[in-house]
C-alpha positions in Angstrom: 27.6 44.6 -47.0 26.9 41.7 -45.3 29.0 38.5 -45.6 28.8 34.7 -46.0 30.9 31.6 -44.5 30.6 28.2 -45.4 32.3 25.8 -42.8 32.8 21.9 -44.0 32.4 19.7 -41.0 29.7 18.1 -38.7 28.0 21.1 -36.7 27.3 18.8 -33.7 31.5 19.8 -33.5 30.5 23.0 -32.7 29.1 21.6 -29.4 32.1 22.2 -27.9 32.4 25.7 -27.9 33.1 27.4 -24.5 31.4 30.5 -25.8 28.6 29.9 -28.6 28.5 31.7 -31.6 25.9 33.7 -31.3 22.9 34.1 -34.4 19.7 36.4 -34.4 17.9 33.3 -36.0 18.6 28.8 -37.0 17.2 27.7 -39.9 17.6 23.5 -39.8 16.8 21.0 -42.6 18.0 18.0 -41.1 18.2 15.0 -43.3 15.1 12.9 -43.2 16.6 9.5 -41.5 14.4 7.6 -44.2 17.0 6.4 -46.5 18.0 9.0 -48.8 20.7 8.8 -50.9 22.7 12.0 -49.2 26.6 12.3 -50.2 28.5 11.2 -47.4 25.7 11.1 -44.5 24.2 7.6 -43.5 20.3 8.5 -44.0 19.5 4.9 -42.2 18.5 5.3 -38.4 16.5 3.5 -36.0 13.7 5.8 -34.0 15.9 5.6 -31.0 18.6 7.3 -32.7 16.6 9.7 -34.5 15.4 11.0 -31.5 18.4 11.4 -30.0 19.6 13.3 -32.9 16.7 15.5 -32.7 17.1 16.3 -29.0 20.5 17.4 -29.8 19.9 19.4 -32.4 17.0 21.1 -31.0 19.6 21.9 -27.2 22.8 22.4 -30.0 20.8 25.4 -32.1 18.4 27.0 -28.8 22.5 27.8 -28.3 23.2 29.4 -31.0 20.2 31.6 -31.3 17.3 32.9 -29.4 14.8 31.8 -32.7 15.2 28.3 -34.3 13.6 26.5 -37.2 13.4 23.5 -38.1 11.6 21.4 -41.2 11.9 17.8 -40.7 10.1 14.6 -42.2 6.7 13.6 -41.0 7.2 10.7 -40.2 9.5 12.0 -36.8 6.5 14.3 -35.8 5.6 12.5 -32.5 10.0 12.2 -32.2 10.1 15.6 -32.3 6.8 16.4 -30.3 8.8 14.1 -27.3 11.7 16.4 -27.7 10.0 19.8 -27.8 7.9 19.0 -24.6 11.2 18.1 -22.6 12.6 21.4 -23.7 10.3 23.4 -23.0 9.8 21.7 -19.6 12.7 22.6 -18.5 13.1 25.5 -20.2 9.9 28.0 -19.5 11.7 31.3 -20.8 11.3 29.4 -24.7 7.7 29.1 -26.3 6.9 27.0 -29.3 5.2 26.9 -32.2 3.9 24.2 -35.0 3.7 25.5 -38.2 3.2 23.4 -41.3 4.6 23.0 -45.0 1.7 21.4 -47.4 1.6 20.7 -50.5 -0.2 18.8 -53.5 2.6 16.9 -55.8 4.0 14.0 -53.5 5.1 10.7 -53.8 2.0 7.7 -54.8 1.3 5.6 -51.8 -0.5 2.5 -52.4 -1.0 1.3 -49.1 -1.6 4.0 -47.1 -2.6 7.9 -47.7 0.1 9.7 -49.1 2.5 12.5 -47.4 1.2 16.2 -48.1 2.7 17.8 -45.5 6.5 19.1 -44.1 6.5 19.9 -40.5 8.1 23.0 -39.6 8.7 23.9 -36.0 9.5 27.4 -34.1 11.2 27.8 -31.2 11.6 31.0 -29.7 12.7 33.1 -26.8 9.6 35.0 -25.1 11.8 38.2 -25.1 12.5 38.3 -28.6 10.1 40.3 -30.8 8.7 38.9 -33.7 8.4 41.1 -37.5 4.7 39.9 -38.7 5.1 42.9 -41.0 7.5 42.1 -43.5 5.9 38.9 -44.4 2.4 40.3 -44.8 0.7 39.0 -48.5 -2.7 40.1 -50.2 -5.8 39.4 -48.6 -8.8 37.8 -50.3 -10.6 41.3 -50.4 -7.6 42.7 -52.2 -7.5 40.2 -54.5 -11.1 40.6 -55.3 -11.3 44.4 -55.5 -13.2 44.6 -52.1 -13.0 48.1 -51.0 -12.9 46.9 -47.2 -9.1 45.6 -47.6 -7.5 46.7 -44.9 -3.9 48.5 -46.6 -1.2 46.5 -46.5 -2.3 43.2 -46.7 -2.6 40.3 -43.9 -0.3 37.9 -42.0 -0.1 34.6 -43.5 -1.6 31.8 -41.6 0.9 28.8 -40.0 0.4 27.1 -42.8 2.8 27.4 -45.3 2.1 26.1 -48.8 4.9 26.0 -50.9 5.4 23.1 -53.1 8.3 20.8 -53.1 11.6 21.2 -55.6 11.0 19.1 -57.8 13.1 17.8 -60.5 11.4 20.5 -62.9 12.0 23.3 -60.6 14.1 26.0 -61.7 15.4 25.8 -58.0 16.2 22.9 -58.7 19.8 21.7 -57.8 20.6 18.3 -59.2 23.4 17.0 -57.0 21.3 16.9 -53.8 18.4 14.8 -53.0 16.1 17.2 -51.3 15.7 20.8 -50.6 13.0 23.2 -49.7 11.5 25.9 -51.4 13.2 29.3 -51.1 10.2 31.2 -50.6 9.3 29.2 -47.7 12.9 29.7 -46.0 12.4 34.0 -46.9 9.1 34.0 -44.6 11.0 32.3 -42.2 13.4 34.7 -42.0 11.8 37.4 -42.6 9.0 36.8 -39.9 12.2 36.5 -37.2 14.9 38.8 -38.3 15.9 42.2 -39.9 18.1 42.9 -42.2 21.3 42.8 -41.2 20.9 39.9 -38.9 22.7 37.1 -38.7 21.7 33.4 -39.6 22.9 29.6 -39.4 22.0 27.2 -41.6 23.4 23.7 -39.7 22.7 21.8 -42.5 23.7 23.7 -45.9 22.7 20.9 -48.5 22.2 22.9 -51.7 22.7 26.3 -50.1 18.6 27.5 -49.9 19.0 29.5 -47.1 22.4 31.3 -48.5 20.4 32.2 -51.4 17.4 33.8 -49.9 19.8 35.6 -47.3 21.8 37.1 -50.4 18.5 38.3 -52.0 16.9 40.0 -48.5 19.9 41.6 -46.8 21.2 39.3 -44.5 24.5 37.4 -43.2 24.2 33.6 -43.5 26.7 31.1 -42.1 26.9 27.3 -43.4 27.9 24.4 -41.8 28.2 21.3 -44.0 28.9 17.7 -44.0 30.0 16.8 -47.5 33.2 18.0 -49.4 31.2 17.8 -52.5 28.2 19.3 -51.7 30.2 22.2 -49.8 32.8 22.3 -53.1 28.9 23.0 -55.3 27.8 25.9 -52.9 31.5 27.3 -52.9 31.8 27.6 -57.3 28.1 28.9 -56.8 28.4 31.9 -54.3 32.2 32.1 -54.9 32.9 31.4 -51.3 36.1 29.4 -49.7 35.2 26.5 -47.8 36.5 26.4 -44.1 36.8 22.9 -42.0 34.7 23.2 -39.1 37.0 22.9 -36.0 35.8 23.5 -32.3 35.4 27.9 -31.4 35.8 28.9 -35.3 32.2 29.5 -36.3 31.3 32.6 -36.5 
């Protein structure tokens, strides 16, 4: 049986671990830096700071793990393209990829177009094998009783449309501002680990990726900033909340 920790602290304290802990796989949902009304975490940020968050997150995870996601707000797309490109500059043994969350239900604009779209960004060892297999879905010719469908069904493209949780989603947890679809964050996974692996979730919020790694066989560790949002996951999943100190994540 595979189990689940939930840690209560900032995860850029993990920083300072002599020996990383060591994941198959990061999943990171960092908060948006546009505002939001998050618990205990001050959503208001300049682009100069932003970045900087970013660059650490991005050199804090490629630590922790050899394969790292991360879903982050639009509007820190060409942040985030500035951090990747250093990174992998100086970094050649780590390839990345741009993938993309869409969806149809978003917020009116009325002076611009409006935001459709989620970026979510792979990084990823060259020496670490990929499992295209477990996330395969029907193809078109299955769907339509075309004889030609190859068995099995095909890959998904890098596009990954899943809507947003919304306030009448049954995924839905009330207490948060924001989360992401759980189907979204199983693809993820699966397309990067098997069961049995081991994944970190940086930023727990509501508990998503605990969820899906309870349903699909894997070992998910949480690091969280808020007492109250970290109290909500704990009464969920029955967990015991542990404060994040330096060399005890695990």
């Amino acid at each position: 049986m595979n189990t689940h920790a939930l840690y209560q602290g900032n995860c850029f304290d993990a920083m300072g671990m002599p020996e990383p802990a060591q994941f198959d796989m990061v999943f990171a949902d960092p908060p948006d830096g546009i505002g939001l009304a998050y618990d205990v975490f001050n959503d208001k940020t300049t682009v100069e700071q932003y970045t900087t968050f970013l660059r650490d997150l991005v050199y804090f995870t490629s630590r922790s793990a050899p394969i790292c996601w991360y879903s982050f707000n639009a509007k820190w797309t060409f942040a985030m393209g500035r951090v990747f490109a250093k990174f992998l500059t100086y970094h050649p043994e780590w390839e990345g990829k741009a993938c993309v969350q869409t969806f149809s239900f978003g917020q009116n604009c009325r002076t611009d177009l409006g935001n459709g779209h989620r970026p979510l960004w792979r990084l990823k060892h060259k020496d670490v094998p990929l499992y295209p297999d477990q996330i395969k879905v029907p193809s078109w010719r299955q769907l339509n009783g075309d004889k030609r469908a190859a068995p099995g069904g095909r890959v998904p493209l890098d596009h990954f449309d899943f809507p947003r949780v919304t306030g009448n989603s049954k995924q839905r947890r009330a207490w948060h501002p924001t989360q992401l679809h759980e189907d979204l964050v199983d693809r993820c996974i699966k397309l990067s680990t098997m069961p049995g692996a081991k994944v970190l979730d940086p930023f727990g919020g509501t508990g998503t990726t605990l969820r899906v790694c309870k349903k699909i066989d894997r070992a998910c560790t949480l690091i969280e900033l808020s007492k109250g949002y970290c109290a909500d996951i704990a009464e969920e999943h029955g967990l015991t909340v542990t404060p994040l100190t330096s060399g005890n994540v695990a």
